[in-house]
N, C-alpha and C positions, 0 to 999 in steps of 0.2 A: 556598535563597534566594528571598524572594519581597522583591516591588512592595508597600509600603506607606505608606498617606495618614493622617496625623493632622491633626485639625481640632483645633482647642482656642481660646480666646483669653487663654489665660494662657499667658505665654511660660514659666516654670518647669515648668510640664507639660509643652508644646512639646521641650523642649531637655530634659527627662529621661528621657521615651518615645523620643526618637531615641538616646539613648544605651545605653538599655537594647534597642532591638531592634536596632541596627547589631551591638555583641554577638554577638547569635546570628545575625549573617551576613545580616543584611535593609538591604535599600535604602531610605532612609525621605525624604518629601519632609512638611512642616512647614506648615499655611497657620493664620494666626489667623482670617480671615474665609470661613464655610461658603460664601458665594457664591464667593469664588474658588478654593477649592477643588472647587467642582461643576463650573467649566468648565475643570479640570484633572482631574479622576477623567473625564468623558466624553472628555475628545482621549487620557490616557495610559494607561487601563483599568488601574486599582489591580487587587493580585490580594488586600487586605486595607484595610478603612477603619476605623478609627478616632476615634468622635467625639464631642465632648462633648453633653450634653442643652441644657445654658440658655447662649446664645451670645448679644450683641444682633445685631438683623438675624434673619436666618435662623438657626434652631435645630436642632437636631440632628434633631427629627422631620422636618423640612420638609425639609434636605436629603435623609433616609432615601428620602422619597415620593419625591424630585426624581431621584433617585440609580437607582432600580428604573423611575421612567418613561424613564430615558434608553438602558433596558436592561440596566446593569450588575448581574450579580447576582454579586458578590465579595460574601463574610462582612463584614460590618457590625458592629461591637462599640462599644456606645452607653457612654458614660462619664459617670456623673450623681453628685453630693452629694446628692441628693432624691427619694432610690429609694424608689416606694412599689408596691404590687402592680397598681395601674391601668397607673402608669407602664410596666412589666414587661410587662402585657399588651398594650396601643397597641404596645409597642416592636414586638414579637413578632409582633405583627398585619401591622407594616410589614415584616416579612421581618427582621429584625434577628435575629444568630445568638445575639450573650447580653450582659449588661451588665455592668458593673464600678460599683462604688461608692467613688468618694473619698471619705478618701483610701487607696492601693493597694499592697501593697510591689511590688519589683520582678520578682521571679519567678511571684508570680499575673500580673501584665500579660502578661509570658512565657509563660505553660503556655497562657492561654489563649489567645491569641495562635497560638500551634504548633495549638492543638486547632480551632482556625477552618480551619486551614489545611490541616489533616488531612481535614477533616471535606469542603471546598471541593475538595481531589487526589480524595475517595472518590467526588464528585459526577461529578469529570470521567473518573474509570476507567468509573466507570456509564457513562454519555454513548460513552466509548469500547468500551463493551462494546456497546453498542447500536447502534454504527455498526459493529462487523466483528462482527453477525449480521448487517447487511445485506448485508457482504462472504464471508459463506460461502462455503467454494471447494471444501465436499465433505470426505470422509474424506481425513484427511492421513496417507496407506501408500502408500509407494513400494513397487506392486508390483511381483516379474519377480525370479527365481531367476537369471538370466543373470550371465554373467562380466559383460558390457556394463554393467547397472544396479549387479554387488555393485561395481565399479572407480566408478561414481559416486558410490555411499554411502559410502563410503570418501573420497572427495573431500571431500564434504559435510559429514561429520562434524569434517574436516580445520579447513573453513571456518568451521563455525558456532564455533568456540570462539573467531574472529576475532569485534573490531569494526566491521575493515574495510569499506566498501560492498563490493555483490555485482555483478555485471552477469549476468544470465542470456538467455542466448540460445538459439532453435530456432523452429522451422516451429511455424506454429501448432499447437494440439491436443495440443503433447509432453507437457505435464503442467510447464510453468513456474511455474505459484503452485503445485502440489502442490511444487515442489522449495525453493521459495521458504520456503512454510511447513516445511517439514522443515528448514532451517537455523534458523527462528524456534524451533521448539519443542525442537531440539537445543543451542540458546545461551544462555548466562548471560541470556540478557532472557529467555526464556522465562515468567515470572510477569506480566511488564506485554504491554500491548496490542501485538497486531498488527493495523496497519489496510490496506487495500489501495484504491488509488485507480485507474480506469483515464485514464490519460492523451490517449486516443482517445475515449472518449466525452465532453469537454466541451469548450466554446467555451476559450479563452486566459483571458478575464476570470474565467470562474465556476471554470475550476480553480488560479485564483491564490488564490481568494476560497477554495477547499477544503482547499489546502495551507497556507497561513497564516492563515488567517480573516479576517474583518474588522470593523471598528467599526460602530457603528450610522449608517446614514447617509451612508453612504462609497462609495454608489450608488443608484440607484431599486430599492425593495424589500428595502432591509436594515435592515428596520425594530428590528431587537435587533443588540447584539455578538453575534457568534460566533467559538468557538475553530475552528483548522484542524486538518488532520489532525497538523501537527510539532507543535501543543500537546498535543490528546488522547492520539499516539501517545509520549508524555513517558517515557523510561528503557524503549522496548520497537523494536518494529520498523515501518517504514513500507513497503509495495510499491508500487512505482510501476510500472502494468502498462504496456507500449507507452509506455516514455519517447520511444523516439523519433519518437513523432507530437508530440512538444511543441513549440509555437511559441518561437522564436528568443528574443526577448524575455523569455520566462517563461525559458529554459534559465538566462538570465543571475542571474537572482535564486536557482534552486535551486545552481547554483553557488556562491552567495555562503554559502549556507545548507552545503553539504560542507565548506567550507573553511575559515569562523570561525565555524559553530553559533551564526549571528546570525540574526534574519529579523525584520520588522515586519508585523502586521496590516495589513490595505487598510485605508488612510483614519487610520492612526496614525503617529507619528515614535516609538511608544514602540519600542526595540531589544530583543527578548527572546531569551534558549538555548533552542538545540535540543539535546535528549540523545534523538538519533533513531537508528539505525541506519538502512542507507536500503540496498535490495535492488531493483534496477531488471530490468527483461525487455524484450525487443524478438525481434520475427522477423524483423529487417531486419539486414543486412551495414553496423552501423552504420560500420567502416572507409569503406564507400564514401558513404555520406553527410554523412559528413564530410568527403569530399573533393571530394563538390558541393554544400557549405556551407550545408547542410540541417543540420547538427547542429556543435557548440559542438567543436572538438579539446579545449580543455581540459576542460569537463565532461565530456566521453568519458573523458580519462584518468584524472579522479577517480571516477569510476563502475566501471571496469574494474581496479580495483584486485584485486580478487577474480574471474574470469572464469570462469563453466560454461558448458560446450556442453550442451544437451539433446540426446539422439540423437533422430531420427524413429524409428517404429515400426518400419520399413521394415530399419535397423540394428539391430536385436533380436528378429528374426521368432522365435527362441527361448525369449521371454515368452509370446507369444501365446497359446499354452491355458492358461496360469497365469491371462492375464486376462482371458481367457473365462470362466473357470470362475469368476471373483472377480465380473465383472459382473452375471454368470447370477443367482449368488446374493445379488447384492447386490439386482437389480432385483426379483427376488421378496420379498427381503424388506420394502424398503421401500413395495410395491403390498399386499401381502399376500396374493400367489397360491402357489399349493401350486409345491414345487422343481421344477426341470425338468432333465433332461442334457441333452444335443449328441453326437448323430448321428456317427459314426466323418467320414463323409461332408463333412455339415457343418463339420469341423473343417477338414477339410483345405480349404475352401473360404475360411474361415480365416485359413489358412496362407497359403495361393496368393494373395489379394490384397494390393495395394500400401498400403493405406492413407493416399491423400494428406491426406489427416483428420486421420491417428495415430492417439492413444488416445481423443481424444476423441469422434470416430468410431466408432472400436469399440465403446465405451461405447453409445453414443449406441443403434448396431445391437444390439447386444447388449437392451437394456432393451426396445425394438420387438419383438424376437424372443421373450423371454417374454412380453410383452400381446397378440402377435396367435397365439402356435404352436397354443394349444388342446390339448394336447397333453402329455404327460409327457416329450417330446423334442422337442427342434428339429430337425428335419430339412432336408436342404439343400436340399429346393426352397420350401423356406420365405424363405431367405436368400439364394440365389443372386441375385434380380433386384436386390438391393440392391446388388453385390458388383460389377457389369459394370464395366472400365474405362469413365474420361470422359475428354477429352481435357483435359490441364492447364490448357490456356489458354483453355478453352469452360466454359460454365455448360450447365446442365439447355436453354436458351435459343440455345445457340450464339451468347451473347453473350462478349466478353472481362471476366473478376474483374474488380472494382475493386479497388484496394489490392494489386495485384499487379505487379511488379516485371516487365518484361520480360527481364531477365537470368533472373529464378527461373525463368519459363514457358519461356524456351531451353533451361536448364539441364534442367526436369524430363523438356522434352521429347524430349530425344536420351538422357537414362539410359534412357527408358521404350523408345525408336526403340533403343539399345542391347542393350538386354536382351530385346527381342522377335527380334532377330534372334544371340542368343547371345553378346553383345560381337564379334561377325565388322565390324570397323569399315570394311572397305570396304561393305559391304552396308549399312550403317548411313547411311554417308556417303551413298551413291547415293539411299535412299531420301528423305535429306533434304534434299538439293540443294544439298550443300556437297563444299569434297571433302576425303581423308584425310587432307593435312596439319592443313587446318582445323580438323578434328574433334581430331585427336590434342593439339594445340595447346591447345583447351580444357581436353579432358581432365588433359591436366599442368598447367593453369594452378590446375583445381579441388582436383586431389591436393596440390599446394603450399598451398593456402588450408586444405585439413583438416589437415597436417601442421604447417603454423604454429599454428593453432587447438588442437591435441592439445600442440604442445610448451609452449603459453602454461596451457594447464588444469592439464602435470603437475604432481605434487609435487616440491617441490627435493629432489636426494637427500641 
């Protein structure tokens, strides 16, 4: 279904072109006079114009030029009794996609009409292709041999053959858009776009303007229409990375967009479908910020329809030389330095760290380690100094993270106080100047929060 404008000033044309594209499932709005029809193509962005040559007043050239200054660049199909090859040319010149000659039967107006409109979705898959190369997120292989990751793939697969929204959840680093895209490329959308948006890097205003687009003029500096990401990402998948940094106000409108696959452009009343899939991620315990009204309860529950847990690294120490040996080789190849192995040593060094990073950390060390080893091995005094714990809730500065949760830095800080002194929770507790009901108290409260989380991810039997 598309948005279509005919200009004419003969009303038998008017009322026979509306009859024949309503037919094929299109919206058609009818003007005799090209002037008011230009200040209706600029407020309701046709997605198809239709218009005759010789009009009195403004003609059909003049609106063409008026129509492209105002930004709009929909397919244009000029309609003339006075077709001569200059005219063809001019037309062409003006952006115009092809013209017809009265008078027409009705299925030529038709084919070409579709082929405008073909030609205007190939533009915008471009456009789409062109925005998620900006969103690269890496080779999409969920790696790791582990019981851990095969029970996720298995999930996964489970979900992608849903429509349903996704919510993905974990510590930063887990590899959330890697899981994100493996539902995209495993699901019947898989041929149309996957776009991904991070919702943490922009202002409120400029990521309304990203998700929906906006008209020309609909603020300072939007000097052309643009489409959003729910138009580009059209019959495929949209990620929304760190939904829940999204300002309140904005929550409300992508809400409205899960629930009736309506939404408007900024700075238009036109009402347009969304045929989006929508796959959201967060590292935050969005239960609780919902419950200090930092996030929408209903858009959480339309969101969470589909739920994964991502494990941190730290619950799959099992993968780890699987993805050592993936990075190793990946970072040589992509540098183009000769292979390298890892040290018996080295591994175990490995092994033995926590990773509060995750994968992406390791990654990260990993690629470091073949540019600086020099070496046909990495050895672990190569990597050890990289490897030293840090205290959770210190930076390199002995400053406290931003964007870090005082709950999470509690949390990470007694597993770590835990596990240094062998889970011995009175030794624990003393160290950290609480005491053992305190601690144990915790501890069951976080076991209940994984084992909700685990029964909400299983499969129904």
């Amino acid at each position: 279904m598309a948005y279509v404008c005919v200009v004419d000033d003969k009303e038998i044309i008017r009322e026979s072109l509306a009859e024949v594209l309503t037919r094929e499932d299109h919206t058609v709005d009818t003007f005799a006079e090209a002037k008011r029809a230009l200040v209706e193509i600029k407020d309701r962005g046709y997605d198809l114009v239709l218009t005759d040559l010789k009009m009195p007043g403004m003609d059909g050239m003049t609106l063409t030029r008026e129509v492209r200054a105002a930004g709009c660049d929909a397919p244009i199909i000029m309609m003339t009794a006075y077709a001569t090859v200059s005219t063809a040319v001019d037309a062409m010149k003006l952006g115009v996609f092809d013209y017809i000659t009265k008078p027409f039967e009705a299925d030529a107006v038709a084919m070409l009409v579709d082929r405008a409109l073909e030609h205007s979705m190939l533009r915008s898959e471009n456009e789409a292709l062109r925005t998620s190369v900006e969103d690269v997120r890496g080779q999409r292989t969920l790696v790791g041999p582990g019981s851990t990751m095969g029970e996720l793939r298995s999930q996964l697969d489970r979900v992608a053959a849903s429509h349903a929204t996704v919510l993905i959840s974990g510590e930063s680093g887990t590899g959330k858009e890697l899981v994100a895209s493996y539902i995209h490329d495993a699901s019947p959308r898989r041929d149309r776009p996957m776009l991904c948006l991070n919702c943490a890097a922009l202002s409120a205003n400029l990521l309304e303007s990203e998700l929906f687009g906006h008209e020309r003029g609909a603020f300072t500096g939007a000097d052309r229409t643009r489409k959003g990401r729910f138009e580009l990402a059209s019959g495929g998948t949209l990620l929304l990375d760190e939904v829940s940094e999204m300002a309140l106000p904005l929550q409300a409108k992508l809400l409205r967009v899960l629930q009736e696959n309506e939404f408007e452009r900024v700075g238009s009343s036109v009402t347009r479908r969304a045929d989006v899939r929508v796959i959201a991620t967060t590292n935050r315990d969005v239960r609780t910020w919902v419950a200090r009204g930092q996030f929408r309860e209903d858009l959480f529950y339309r969101l969470n329809v589909l739920p994964i847990a991502v494990p941190p690294l730290r619950a799959r120490a099992e993968d780890i030389p699987v993805l050592v040996d993936h990075f190793v080789r990946e970072a040589s190849i992509q540098d183009g330095l000769p292979a390298v192995a890892v040290a018996p040593a080295a591994m175990d060094l490995f092994m033995a760290y926590e990773w509060p990073g995750n994968v992406r950390e390791l990654q990260n060390i990993c690629r470091r380690a073949v540019t600086l080893c020099g070496d046909a091995t990495i050895a672990s005094a190569l990597i050890e100094p990289w490897l030293r714990p840090v205290s959770p809730a210190l930076d390199g500065m002995g400053q406290l993270r931003e964007g870090r949760m005082l709950e999470d830095m509690e949390r990470r800080l007694i597993e770590r106080t835990l596990q240094r002194f062998s889970g011995h929770r009175a030794k624990t507790a003393s160290a950290l100047g609480m005491g053992v009901r305190t601690l144990g108290l915790k501890l069951k409260t976080w076991r209940d929060e994984a084992t909700s989380v685990q029964a909400a991810t299983a499969p129904a039997a």
